[in-house]
Structure formats: structure tokens, C-alpha cells
N, C-alpha and C positions, 0 to 999 in steps of 0.2 A: 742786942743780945740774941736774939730770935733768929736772925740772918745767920750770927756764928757757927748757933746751934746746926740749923741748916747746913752749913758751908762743911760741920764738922761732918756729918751724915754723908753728905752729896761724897767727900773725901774720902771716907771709909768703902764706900760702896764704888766708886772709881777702880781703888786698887784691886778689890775683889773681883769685880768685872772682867778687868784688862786679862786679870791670872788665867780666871776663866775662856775668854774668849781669841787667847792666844794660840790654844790649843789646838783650836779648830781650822780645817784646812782653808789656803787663801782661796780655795772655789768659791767660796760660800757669800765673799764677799759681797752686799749691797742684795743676799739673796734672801730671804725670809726665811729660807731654811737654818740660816745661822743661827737666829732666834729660836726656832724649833728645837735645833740640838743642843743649844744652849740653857733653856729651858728645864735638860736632865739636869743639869749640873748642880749640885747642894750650892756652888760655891758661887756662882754665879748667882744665883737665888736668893741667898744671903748677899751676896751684892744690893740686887735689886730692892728687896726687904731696907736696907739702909738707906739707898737712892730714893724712893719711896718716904719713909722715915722725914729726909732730907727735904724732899719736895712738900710735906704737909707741912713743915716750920717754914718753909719758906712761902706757901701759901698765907698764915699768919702772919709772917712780917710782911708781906703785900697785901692784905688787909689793911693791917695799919700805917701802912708808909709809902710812899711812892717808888716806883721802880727805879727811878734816877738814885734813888738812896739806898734800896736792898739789894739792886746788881751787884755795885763792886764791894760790898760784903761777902758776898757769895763766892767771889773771886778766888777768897784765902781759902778754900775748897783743897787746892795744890800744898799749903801748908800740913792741913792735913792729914793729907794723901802721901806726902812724904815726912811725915812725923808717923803716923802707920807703919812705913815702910823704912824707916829706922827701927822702930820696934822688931820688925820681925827680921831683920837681918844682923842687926844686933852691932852696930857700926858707928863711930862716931861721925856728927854732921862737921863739914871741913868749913872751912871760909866761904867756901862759894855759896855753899846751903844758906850760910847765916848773912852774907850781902842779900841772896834774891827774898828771901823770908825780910827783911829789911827793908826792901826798894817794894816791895809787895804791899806788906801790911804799913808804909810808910805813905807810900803811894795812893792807896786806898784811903786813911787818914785827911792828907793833904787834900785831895779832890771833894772829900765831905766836909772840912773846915772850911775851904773857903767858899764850894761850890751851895753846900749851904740847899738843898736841893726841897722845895716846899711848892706847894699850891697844885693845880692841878684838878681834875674832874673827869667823868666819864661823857663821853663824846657821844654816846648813844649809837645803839645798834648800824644805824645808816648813815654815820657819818662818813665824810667822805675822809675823816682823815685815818682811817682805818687801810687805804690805800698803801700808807706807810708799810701796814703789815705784808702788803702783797709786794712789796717792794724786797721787802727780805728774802720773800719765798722765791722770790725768783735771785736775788744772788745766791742765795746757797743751792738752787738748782743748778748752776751756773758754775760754781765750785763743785759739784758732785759729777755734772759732765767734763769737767776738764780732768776730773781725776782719774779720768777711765782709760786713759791714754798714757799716768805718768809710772814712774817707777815706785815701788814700794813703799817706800819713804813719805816720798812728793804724796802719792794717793794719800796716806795715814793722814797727813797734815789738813790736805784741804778737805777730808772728809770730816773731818775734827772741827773743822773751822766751819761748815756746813753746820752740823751737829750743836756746835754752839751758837748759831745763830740762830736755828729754830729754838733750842732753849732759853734765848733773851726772848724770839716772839713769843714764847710759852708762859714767861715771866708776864708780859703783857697783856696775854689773853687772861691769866688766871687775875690778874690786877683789874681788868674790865670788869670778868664778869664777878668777882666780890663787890666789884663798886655799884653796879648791877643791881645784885643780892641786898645791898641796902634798901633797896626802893621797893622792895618784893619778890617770894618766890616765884609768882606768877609770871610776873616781867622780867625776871633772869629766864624761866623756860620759852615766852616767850623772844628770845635772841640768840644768837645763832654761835655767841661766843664758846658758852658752856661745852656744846656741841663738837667745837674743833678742836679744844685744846688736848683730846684723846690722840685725835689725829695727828696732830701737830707732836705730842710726846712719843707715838710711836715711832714715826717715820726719823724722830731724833733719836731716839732708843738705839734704830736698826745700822742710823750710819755711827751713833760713837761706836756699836758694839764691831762693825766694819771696820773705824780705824783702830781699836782694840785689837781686831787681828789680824792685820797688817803691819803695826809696828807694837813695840812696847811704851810705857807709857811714857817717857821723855820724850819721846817722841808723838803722840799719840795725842795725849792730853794737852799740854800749853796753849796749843789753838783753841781749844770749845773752850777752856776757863778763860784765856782773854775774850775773846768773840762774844760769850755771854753776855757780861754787863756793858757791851761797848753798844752791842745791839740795844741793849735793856734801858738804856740813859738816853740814844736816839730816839726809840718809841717812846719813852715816857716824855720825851721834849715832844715829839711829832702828831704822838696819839692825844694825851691827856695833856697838854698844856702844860705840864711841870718847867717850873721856872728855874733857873741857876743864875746865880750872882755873876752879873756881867760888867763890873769894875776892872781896869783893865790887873789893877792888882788881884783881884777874884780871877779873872780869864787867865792870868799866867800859873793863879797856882793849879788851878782847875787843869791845864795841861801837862803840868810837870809832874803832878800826880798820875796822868792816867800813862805818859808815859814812863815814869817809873813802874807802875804796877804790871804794866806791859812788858819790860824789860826783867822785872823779878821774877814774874812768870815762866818766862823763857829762860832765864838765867836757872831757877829752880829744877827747870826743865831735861838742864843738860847734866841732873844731880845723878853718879852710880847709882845709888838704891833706886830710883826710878826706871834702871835698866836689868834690874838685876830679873826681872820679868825672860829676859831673854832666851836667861839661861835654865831659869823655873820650871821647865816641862816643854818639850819636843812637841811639835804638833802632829797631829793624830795621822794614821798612815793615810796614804794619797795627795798629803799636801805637799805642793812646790817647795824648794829650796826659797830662803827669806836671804 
């Protein structure tokens, strides 16, 4: 229930975001100044405030639960985000909304039924399986260099997809150092987890708020909300030892779940109202044709 909460937050402050940060000209992209000018903005702020909101439930539900089990919670984030944005356009949801909300929140379902996701521990500070996490950092570097070269679109996607993979390692880190915090204040300050996960949120802050304005959110969003918990289910198998039912009947529904949720996602993805951002406000004088 705590995850939803979460999901519901992280959703509301998405669409505020994207309104916000669309506005802004495509120079700015991957530039701090975006953040900067973004910063004025009430409405963006009020994003953030919800984003925020969103992240401390979801710091609670990874208290208590493992990351293989609060990621694709988190996921219906999109449901949301586009139940928001019904609201404000005032529009009925067609078939298409109500298949991916479907293969979505079905999806999600299926993969915690049979995946069943329990056990687990912290690995302590110097473990080597921490490695995992520098493994991420360098694909979504890797995704942020190839975007630098693509077309408007192509950029939005893989910055997004960046963006969502530091927020599965963010999931991770704040999952460590809670589990940390069990054993003492002292011994959470000293390691080094507590430490990054600032870093680690901003540097994902700067690229969603990048592909926010670069594309709208059908475009924009689908990537970090799959890429999240996909990341978030890998580290919690790679970091903390978290187990999933590996019966070949558990192994089949455990995939047809995640690629259902994958599939709704993007399906949600391609909903009007999530594009209706487009046409929301002009971007500020000096920016490039989109």
C-alpha cells in the first residue's frame, strides 16, 4: 500500500514536471542551468514537492520490503500520471488507456504472485557485490553518450532510460543504507551509501528533467518508469541476495509479467493526454524548433 502511495506521488509530480520543463529551451539540455531556471517555476516546484512526497513513501516501503518487491509497484507511477492528466483535460480514457493500465497493473500482479520476491540482507559497505551498482552507472552513461548525437525523440527516450536506471540504483542505495540504519546511526554515517544517494538523485533529477524537455511525456516518461524496477529487481537479486521463485512454473509467470508491465507502459505511453503537454505552452524565446 505504501509503494502505491509512492507510485501515486512519484505520478503527480511527473506531469507537473514535464509542463514545467517543456517550456524551457532544448540549449539547456544535460545543462544545470535547466535546473536553475526551472527552479523559478511554482509549478515545477510543486512537481518536485510531490516527487519528494513520493520518494519518502517510497523510502518506507524499502524499509520494509525488498526492492525486487517495491520497484514494480512503483512502476504504476504512469497510471497515475495519466489518471492526472485525464483529470485535467477532461477526456474520456479509450480502449487503449484501459488495455495498458491492464497489462500494467496485471503485469505487476503476475510477477509478485509468483515471483514471490522475500529474503535478502545487506552486504555491507565493502562488499564487492556493490560492483553491480557501478555497473548501472556506467550503462546509463553510456545511454547519455549515445543520446548526444540522436534526434529529439531518440535523445528523450534514452535520457529517460538513463534517468530510470539511476532511480532503480537510488532504490538500492536508500534500501542499503535503511538496512544499515538498523544496526546504528553511527554505522550508517560510517558508509558511504548515505552519502551518494544525493548524488545519485540529482544527477537523475537533471537527465528526466532533460528528457522532459526534449519530448512530452509519452514520450519522455515510459523509459525511467520501465527502467526503474527492472534495474531495481537486478540489484536487489545482485546486491542484497533477494530470492525469486525459480520453479519453471514461477520463472514463466515472473516473465510474462514483467513483459506485460513493459508492454502497458509503453502502450500507456502512446495515450493523447500524455501528449497533450505539446501543445500546453510554447517554449521560451531562443529555443530550437522541436
Amino acid at each position: 500500500m505504501i509503494s502505491l502511495v509512492s507510485a501515486c506521488f512519484l505520478g503527480l509530480g511527473f506531469v507537473a514536471q514535464q509542463h514545467a520543463a517543456y517550456r524551457e529551451p532544448l540549449g539547456e539540455i544535460l545543462h544545470p542551468s535547466l535546473l536553475l531556471h526551472l527552479i523559478r517555476s511554482r509549478l515545477w516546484l510543486a512537481g518536485i514537492g510531490l516527487m519528494l512526497t513520493g520518494q519518502i513513501f517510497s523510502g518506507l516501503a524499502l524499509y520494509e520490503a525488498e526492492v525486487a518487491k517495491v520497484g514494480p509497484l512503483l512502476a504504476t507511477n504512469l497510471l497515475f500520471a495519466l489518471t492526472a492528466a485525464h483529470v485535467i483535460y477532461q477526456e474520456h480514457l479509450s480502449w487503449v488507456e484501459w488495455l495498458g493500465a491492464l497489462l500494467v497493473s496485471g503485469g505487476v500482479a503476475l510477477f509478485l504472485v509468483f515471483g514471490q520476491p522475500h529474503g535478502g540482507s545487506s552486504p555491507g559497505s565493502g562488499s564487492a557485490r556493490w560492483l553491480a551498482a557501478a555497473f548501472v552507472i556506467v550503462v546509463a552513461a553510456g545511454l547519455v553518450l549515445a543520446s548526444l548525437r540522436c534526434s529529439l525523440q531518440t535523445k528523450a527516450i534514452l535520457l529517460a532510460g538513463a534517468a530510470g536506471m539511476l532511480y532503480g540504483l537510488q532504490d538500492a542505495l536508500t534500501r542499503g543504507s535503511l538496512l544499515t540504519l538498523r544496526e546504528g546511526l553511527h554505522v550508517l554515517a560510517g558508509s558511504w551509501q548515505p552519502y551518494v544517494v544525493p548524488l545519485v538523485a540529482l544527477i537523475g533529477l537533471l537527465l528526466g528533467q532533460s528528457a522532459f524537455d526534449a519530448a512530452p511525456l509519452r514520450i519522455s516518461l515510459p523509459a525511467t518508469t520501465a527502467a526503474e524496477p527492472i534495474v531495481g529487481i537486478v540489484l536487489g537479486i545482485a546486491i542484497f541476495a533477494e530470492r525469486l521463485r525459480v520453479t519453471p512454473e514461477a520463472l514463466a509467470g515472473e516473465v510474462v509479467g514483467l513483459i506485460a508491465m513493459v508492454a502497458g507502459i509503453f502502450i500507456l505511453g502512446q495515450s493523447p493526454f500524455l501528449a497533450k503537454s505539446e501543445q500546453a505552452a510554447p517554449p521560451r524565446p531562443g529555443s530550437k524548433p522541436r
